[in-house]
C-alpha positions as CSV (number, residue, x, y, z in Angstrom):
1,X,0.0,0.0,0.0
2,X,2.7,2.7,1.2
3,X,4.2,1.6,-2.5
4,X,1.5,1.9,-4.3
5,X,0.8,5.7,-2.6
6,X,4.0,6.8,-3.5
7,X,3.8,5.9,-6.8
8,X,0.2,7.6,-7.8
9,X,2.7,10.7,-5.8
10,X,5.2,10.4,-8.2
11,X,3.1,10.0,-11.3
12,X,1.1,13.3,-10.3
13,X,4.2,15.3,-9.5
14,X,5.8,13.9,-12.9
15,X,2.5,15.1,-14.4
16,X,2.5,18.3,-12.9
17,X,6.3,18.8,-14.2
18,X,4.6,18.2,-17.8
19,X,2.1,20.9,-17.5
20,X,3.9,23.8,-16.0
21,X,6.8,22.8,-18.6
22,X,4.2,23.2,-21.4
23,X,2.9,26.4,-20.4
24,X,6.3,27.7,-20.3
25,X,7.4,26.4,-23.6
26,X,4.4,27.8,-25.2
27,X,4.9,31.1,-23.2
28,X,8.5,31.4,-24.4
29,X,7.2,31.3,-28.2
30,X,6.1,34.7,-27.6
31,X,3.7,36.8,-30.0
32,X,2.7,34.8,-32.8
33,X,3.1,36.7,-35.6
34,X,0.5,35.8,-38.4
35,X,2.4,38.3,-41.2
36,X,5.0,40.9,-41.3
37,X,4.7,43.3,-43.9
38,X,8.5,45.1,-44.3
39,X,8.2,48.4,-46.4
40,X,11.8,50.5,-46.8
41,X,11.0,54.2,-45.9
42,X,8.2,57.0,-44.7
43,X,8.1,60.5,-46.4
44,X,7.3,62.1,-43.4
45,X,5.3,61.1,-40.6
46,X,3.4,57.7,-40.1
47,X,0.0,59.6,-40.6
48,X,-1.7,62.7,-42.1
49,X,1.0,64.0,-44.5
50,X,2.3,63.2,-48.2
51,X,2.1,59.0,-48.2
52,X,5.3,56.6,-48.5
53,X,5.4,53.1,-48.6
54,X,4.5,52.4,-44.8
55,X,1.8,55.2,-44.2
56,X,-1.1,53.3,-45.5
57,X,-0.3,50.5,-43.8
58,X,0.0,52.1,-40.5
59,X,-3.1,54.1,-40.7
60,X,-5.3,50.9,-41.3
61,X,-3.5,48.3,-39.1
62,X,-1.2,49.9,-36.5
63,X,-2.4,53.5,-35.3
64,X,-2.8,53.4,-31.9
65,X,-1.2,49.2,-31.6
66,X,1.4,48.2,-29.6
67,X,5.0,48.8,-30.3
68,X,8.6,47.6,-29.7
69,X,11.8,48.5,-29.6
70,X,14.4,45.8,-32.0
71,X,18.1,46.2,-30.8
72,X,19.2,46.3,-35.2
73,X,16.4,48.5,-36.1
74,X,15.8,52.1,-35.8
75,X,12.1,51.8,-36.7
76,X,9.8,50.3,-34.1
77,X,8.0,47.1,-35.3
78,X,3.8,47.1,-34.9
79,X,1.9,44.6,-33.7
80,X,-2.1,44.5,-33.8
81,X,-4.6,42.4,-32.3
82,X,-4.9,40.0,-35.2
83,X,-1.1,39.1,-35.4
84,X,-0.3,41.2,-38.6
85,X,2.8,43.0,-37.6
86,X,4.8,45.5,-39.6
87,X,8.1,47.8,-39.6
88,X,10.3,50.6,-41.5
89,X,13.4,48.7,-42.3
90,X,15.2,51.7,-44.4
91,X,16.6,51.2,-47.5
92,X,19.8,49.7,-49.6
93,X,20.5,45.5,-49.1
94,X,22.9,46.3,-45.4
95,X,20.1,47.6,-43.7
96,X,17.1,44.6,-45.2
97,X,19.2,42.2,-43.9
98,X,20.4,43.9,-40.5
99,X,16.7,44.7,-40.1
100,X,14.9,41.4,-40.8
101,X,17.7,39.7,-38.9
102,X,17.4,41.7,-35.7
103,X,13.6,41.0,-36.0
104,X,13.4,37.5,-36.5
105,X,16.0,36.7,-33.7
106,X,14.2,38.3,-30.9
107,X,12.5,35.5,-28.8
108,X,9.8,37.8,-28.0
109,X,8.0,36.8,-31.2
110,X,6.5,34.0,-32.2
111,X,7.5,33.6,-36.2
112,X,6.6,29.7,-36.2
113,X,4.1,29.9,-39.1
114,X,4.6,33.5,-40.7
115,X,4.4,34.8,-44.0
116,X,6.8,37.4,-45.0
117,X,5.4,40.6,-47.3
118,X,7.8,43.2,-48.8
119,X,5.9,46.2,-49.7
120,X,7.3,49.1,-51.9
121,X,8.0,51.1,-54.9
122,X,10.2,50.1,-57.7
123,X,11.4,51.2,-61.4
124,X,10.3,49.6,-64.5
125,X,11.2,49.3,-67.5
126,X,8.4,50.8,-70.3
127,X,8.7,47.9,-72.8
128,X,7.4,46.0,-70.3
129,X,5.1,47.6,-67.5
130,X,4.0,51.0,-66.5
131,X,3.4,53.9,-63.9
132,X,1.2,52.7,-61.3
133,X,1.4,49.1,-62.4
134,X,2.2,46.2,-59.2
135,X,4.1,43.5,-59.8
136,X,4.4,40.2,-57.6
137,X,7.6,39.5,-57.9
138,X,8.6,35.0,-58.5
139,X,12.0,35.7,-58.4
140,X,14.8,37.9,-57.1
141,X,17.9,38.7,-59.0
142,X,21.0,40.3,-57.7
143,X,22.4,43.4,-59.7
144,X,25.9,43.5,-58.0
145,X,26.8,39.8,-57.3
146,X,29.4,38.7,-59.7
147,X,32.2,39.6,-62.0
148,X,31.5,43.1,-64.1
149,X,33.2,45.5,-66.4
150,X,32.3,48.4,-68.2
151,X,31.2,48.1,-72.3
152,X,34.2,50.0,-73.3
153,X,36.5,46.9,-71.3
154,X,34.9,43.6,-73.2
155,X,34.0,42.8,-76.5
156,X,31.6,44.8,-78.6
157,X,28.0,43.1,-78.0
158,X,29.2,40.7,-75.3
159,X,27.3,40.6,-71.6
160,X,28.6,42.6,-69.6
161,X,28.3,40.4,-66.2
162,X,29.4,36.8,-65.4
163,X,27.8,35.3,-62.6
164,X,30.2,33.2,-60.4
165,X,29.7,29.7,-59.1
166,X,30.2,30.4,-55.5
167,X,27.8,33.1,-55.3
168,X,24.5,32.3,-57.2
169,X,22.6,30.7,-54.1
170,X,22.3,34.4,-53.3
171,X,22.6,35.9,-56.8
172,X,19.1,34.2,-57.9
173,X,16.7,33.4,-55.4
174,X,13.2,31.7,-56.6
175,X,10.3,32.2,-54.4
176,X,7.5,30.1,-54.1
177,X,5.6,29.8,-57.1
178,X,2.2,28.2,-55.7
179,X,2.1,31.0,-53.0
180,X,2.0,33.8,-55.2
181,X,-0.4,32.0,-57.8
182,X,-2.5,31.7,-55.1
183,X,-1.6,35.8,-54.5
184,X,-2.3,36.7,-57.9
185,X,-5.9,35.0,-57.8
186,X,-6.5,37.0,-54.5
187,X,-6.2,40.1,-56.1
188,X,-7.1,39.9,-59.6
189,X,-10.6,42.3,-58.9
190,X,-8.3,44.6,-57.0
191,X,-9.1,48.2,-58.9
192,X,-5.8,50.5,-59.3
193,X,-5.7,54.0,-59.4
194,X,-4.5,55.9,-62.0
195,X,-4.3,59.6,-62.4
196,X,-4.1,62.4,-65.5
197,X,-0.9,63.1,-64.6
198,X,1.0,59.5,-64.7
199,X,-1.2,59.0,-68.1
200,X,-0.2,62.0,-69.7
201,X,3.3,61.1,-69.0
202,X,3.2,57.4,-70.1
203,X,2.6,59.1,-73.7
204,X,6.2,60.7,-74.0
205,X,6.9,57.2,-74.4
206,X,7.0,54.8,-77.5
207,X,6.4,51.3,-76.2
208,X,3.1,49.9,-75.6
209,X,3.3,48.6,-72.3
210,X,4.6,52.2,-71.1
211,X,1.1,53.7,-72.5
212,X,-0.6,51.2,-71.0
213,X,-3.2,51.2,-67.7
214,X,-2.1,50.1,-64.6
215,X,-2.7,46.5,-64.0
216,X,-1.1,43.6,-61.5
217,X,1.4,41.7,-63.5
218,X,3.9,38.7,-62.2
219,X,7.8,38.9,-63.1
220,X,11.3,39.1,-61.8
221,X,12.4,41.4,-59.2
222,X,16.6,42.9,-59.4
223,X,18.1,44.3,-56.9
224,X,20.7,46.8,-56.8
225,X,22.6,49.0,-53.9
226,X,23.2,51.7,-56.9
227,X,20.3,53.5,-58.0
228,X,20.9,53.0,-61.4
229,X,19.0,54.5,-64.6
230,X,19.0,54.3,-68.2
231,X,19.2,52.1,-71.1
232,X,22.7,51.1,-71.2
233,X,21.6,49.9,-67.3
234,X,18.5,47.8,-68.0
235,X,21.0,45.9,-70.3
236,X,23.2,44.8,-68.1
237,X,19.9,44.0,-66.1
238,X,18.7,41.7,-68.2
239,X,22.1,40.4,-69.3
240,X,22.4,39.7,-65.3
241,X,19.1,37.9,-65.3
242,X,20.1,36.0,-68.6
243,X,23.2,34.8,-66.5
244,X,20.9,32.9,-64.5
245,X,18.6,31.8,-66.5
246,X,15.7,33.5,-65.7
247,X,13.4,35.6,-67.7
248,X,13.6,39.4,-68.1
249,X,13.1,41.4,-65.3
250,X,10.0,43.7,-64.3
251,X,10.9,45.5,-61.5
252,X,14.3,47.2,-60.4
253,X,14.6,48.0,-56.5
254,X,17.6,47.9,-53.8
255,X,16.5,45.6,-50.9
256,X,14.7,42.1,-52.1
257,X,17.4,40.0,-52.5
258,X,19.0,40.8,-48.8
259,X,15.0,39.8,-47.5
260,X,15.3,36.7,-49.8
261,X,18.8,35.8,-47.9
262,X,17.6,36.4,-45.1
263,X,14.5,34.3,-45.2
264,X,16.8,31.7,-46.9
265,X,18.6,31.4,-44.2
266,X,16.6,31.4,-41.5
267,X,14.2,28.6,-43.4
268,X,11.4,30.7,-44.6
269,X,12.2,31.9,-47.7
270,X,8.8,29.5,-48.7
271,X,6.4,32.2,-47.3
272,X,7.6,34.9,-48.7
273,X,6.1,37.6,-50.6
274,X,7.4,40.7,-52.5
275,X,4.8,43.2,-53.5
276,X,6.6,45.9,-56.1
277,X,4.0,49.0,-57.2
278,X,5.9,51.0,-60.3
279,X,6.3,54.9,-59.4
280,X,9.2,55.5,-62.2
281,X,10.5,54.5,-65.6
282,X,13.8,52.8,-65.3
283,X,14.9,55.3,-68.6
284,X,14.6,58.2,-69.7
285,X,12.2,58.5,-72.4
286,X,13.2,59.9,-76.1
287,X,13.9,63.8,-75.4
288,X,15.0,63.3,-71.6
289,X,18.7,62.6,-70.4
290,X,19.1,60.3,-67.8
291,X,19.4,63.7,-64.8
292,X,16.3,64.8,-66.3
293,X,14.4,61.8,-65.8
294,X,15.9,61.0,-62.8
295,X,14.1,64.4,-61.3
296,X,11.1,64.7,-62.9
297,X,7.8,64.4,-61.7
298,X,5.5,62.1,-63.5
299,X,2.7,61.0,-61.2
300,X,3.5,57.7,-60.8
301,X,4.5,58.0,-56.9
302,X,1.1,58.5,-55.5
303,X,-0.9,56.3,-57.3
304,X,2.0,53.5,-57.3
305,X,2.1,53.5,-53.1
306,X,-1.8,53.2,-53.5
307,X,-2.4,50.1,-55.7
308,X,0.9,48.3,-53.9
309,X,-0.9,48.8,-50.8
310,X,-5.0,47.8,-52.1
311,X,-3.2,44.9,-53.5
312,X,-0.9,43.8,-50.5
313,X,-3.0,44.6,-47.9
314,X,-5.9,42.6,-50.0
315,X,-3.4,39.3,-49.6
316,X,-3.2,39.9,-46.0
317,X,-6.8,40.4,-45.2
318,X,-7.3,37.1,-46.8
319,X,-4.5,35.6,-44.4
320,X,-5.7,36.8,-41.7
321,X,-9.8,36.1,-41.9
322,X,-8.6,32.3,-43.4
323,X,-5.5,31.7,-40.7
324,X,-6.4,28.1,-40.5
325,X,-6.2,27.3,-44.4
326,X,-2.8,29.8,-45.0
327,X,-0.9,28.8,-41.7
């Protein structure tokens, strides 16, 4: 008998152990976080002046939300009620990848099952998209990553860019095709805005697709520290993405590829999405030089942080009511 006791007292106790050591281990995960949405840079304040890429977000999903403070980031990180979650990370690949890195190693988050949104502008080039256009972006090129030389170095007509063995994990990254066909279904009813302005400006230019309305299209994302610009540029851009054997680019921007890394890395490159909106040619058009271009205005900035923001924040809406079919 005095056996028998002790052993239903050791088999509570071990029990006990099991249930305190669960409620800790599922207190240590910390905040689950359902989706982060990563945009580069604010114009001006989070709310009621002239909109970047984060302001829209903020005024529908963090005004007012709880925030903390990342040891890596300057920008606070947002979390609301319903686990989407969202930060400033500034601009260029250094600080993407010293950003998302600070974030995803603090254990005070939960990133178990989240999905990863970049949200910003980018450059395009007019044979192939246009001002206000959004692209979800497959695949992520690197600009930089390789050997390079200027024309007047190699042989007339050559590439100028030979990608190296030891680098392309990181020179071309491919994302996950079935999420963002599932993304692109989401949001094919999405309306875009356009404005007189960004159409009036479309018609300096010869090619089609420049002239065209805004629309969501799919494509290749490069990436590149230099903000580069003009013709002689987009050639080596696609010469870049011919190293690698992926189509031509759609979108030109400065941070994806360090996100893509990142998420690489850390296992989650899988749930990953980049959501590009098109504020500026990539060229000038026929009676601009490349400074002139550079500063113009043509009304594609407005209207481009609109539609990449009805069309990203449509994705995460749909996350977030259907959590137990995305997780």
């Amino acid at each position: 008998m005095k056996y028998a006791r002790s052993l239903r007292i050791a088999l509570v106790f071990v029990l006990l152990i099991s249930v305190f050591s669960g409620i800790s281990c599922a207190s240590e995960k910390g905040v689950e976080v359902k989706i982060l949405v990563l945009s580069m840079f604010e114009v001006g304040d989070n709310t009621g002046d002239f909109a970047g890429e984060f302001q829209q977000w903020y005024e529908k999903y963090f005004d007012g939300v709880k925030t903390f403070k990342i040891t890596g980031n300057p920008f606070p990180l947002y979390i609301n009620a319903h686990g989407v979650a969202g930060t400033v990370t500034g601009m260029g690949k250094a600080r993407a990848a010293t950003t998302l890195t600070a974030i995803l190693s603090d254990p005070r988050f939960d990133f178990s099952n989240t999905f990863f949104m970049v949200s910003g502008c980018a450059g395009g080039p007019p044979s192939r998209t246009t001002l206000g256009s959004v692209v979800l972006c497959d695949a992520v090129v690197d600009y930089e990553l390789g050997h390079s030389w200027k024309e007047s170095d190699g042989i007339n007509g050559e590439s100028t860019f030979l990608a190296m063995n030891s680098m392309k994990d990181m020179g071309y990254i491919k994302l996950n095709s079935d999420l963002n066909r599932r993304a692109a279904e989401l949001v094919t009813g999405v309306e875009l805005q356009d404005s007189s302005k960004a159409a009036f400006y479309r018609l300096l230019y010869m090619e089609d697709q420049a002239r065209s309305k805004p629309s969501v299209q799919r494509g290749v994302s490069v990436t590149g520290d230099s903000y580069w610009h003009g013709k002689g540029s987009s050639r080596t851009a696609d010469d870049v993405c011919s190293a690698y054997g992926t189509g031509p680019y759609m979108v030109t921007q400065m941070e994806d590829s360090a996100f893509a890394g990142v998420l690489k890395a850390f296992g989650k490159l899988d749930r990953m999405f980049i959501v590009r909106d098109v504020v500026n040619f990539d060229q000038p058009h026929p009676d601009q030089t490349v400074k002139e271009s550079l500063s113009t205005s043509s009304g594609g900035f407005s209207i481009g942080m609109t539609n990449g923001f009805r069309v990203g924040s449509t994705i995460v809406d749909n996350i977030v009511s259907d959590w137990e079919s995305w997780k």
